[in-house]
C-alpha positions as CSV (number, residue, x, y, z in Angstrom):
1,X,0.0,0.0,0.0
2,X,3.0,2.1,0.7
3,X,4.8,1.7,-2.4
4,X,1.2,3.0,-4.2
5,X,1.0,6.2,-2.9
6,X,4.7,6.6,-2.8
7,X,4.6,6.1,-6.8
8,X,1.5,8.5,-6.3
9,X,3.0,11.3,-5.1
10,X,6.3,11.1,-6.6
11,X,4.6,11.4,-10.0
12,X,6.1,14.3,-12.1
13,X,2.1,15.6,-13.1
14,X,1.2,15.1,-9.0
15,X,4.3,17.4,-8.2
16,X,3.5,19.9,-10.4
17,X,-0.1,20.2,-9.6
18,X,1.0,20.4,-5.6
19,X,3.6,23.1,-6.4
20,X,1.5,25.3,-8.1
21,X,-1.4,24.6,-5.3
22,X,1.0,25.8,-3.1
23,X,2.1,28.7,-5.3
24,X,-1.9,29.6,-5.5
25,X,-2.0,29.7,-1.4
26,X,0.7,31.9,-1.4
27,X,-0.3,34.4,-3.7
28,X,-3.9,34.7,-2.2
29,X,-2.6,34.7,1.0
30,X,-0.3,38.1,-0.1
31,X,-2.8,39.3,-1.9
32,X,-5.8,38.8,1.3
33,X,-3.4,40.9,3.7
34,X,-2.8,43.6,0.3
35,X,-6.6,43.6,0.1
36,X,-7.2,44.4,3.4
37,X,-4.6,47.1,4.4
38,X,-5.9,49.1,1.3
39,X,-9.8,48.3,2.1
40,X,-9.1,49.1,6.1
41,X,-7.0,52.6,4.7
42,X,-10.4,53.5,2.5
43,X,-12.2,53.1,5.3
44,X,-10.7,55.0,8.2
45,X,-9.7,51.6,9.9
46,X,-5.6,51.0,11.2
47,X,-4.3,50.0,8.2
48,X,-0.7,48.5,9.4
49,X,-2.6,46.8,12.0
50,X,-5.3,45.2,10.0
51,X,-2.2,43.9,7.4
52,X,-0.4,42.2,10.1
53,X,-3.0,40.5,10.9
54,X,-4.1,39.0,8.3
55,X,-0.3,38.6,7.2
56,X,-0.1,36.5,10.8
57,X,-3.3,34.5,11.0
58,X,-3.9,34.2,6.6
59,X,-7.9,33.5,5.9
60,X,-9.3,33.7,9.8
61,X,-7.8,37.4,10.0
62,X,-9.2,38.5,6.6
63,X,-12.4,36.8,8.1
64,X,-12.2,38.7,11.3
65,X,-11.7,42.0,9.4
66,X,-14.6,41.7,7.4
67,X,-16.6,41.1,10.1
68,X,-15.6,44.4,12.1
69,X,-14.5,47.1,9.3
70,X,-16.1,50.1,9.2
71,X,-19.6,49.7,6.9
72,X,-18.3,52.7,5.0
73,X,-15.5,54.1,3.1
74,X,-14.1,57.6,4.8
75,X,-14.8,59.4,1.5
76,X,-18.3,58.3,1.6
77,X,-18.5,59.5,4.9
78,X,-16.7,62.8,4.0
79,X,-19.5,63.1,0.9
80,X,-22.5,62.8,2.7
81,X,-21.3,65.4,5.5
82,X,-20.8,67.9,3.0
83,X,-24.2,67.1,1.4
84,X,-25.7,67.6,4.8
85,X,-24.1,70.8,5.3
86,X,-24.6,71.9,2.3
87,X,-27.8,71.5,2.7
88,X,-28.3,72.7,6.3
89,X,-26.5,75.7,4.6
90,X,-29.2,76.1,1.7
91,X,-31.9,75.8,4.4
92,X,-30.3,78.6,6.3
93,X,-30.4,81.0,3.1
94,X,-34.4,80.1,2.8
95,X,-35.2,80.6,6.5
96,X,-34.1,83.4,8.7
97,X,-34.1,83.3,12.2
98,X,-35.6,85.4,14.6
99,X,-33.1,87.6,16.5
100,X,-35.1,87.4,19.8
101,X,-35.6,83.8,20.1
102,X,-33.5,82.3,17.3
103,X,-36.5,80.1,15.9
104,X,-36.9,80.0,12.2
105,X,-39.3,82.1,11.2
106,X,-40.3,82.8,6.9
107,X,-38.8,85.7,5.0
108,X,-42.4,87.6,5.4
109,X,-43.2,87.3,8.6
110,X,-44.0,90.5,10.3
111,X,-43.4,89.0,14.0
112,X,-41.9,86.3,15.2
113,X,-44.9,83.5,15.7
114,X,-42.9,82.4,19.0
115,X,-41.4,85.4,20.9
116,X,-43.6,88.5,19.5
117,X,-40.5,90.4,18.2
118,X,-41.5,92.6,15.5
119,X,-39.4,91.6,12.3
120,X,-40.4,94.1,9.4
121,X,-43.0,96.6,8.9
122,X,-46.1,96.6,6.2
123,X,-45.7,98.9,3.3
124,X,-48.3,101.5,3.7
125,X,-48.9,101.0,0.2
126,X,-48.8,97.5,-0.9
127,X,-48.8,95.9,2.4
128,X,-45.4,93.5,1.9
129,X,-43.1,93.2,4.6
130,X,-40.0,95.5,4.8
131,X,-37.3,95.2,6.5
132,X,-37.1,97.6,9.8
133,X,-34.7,100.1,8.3
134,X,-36.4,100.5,4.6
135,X,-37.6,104.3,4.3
136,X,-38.8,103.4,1.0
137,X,-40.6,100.3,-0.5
138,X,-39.0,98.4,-3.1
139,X,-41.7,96.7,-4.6
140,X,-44.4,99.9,-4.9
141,X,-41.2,103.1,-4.9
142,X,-43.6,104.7,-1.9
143,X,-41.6,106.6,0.7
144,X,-42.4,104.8,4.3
């Protein structure tokens, strides 16, 4: 039984297939810890620490990572910050504040709803709201 497996295995097409099994292993096992020090550096994560480990422990460290890495990539995060203060920002520009009571309050409101505060004046004219300091309307040219 010996002498079958040893002919086996010392077969020339058995060797070659075992060597380039081996060569497989090692390349995927480089390539894992590659993978994973560049996925762990697009997503905010330690990047030298994450390679080590999967260069030390091969497939259960890669595992490992993928189950704690950051569910984002930092420039995701950094994309949909700026959308949110762009739009905060665009919100801003719509709605003013009142400068009693710092509640939002629309462009022609004539008090604040909340504290009372007057915010503009009616034309005498046209009725819109002016702001405070207008001596003249600009929507109906009549002197306030």
């Amino acid at each position: 039984m010996g002498d079958i497996f040893g002919e086996i295995f010392n077969n020339p097409t058995v060797e070659l297939v075992r060597n380039l099994l081996i060569l497989f292993g090692v390349v995927l096992h480089f390539s894992l810890v590659f993978w994973t020090a560049r996925d762990a550096s697009r997503r905010g994560a330690m990047s030298l620490f994450w390679g080590v480990v999967a260069l030390t422990t091969g497939v259960a460290g890669w595992l490992i990572y993928l189950v704690v890495r950051p569910p984002e990539l930092a420039a995701d995060v950094r994309e949909r910050d700026l959308e949110i203060r762009s739009k905060e920002l665009e919100l801003q520009k719509e709605l003013e504040s009142c400068p009693g009571c710092l509640q939002p309050v629309e462009k022609d409101f004539l008090i604040c709803p909340y504290c009372m505060k007057k915010l503009r004046n009616p034309c005498i004219e046209c009725s819109k709201p002016l702001k405070l300091n207008w001596n003249v309307c600009p929507y109906c040219k009549v002197k306030q």
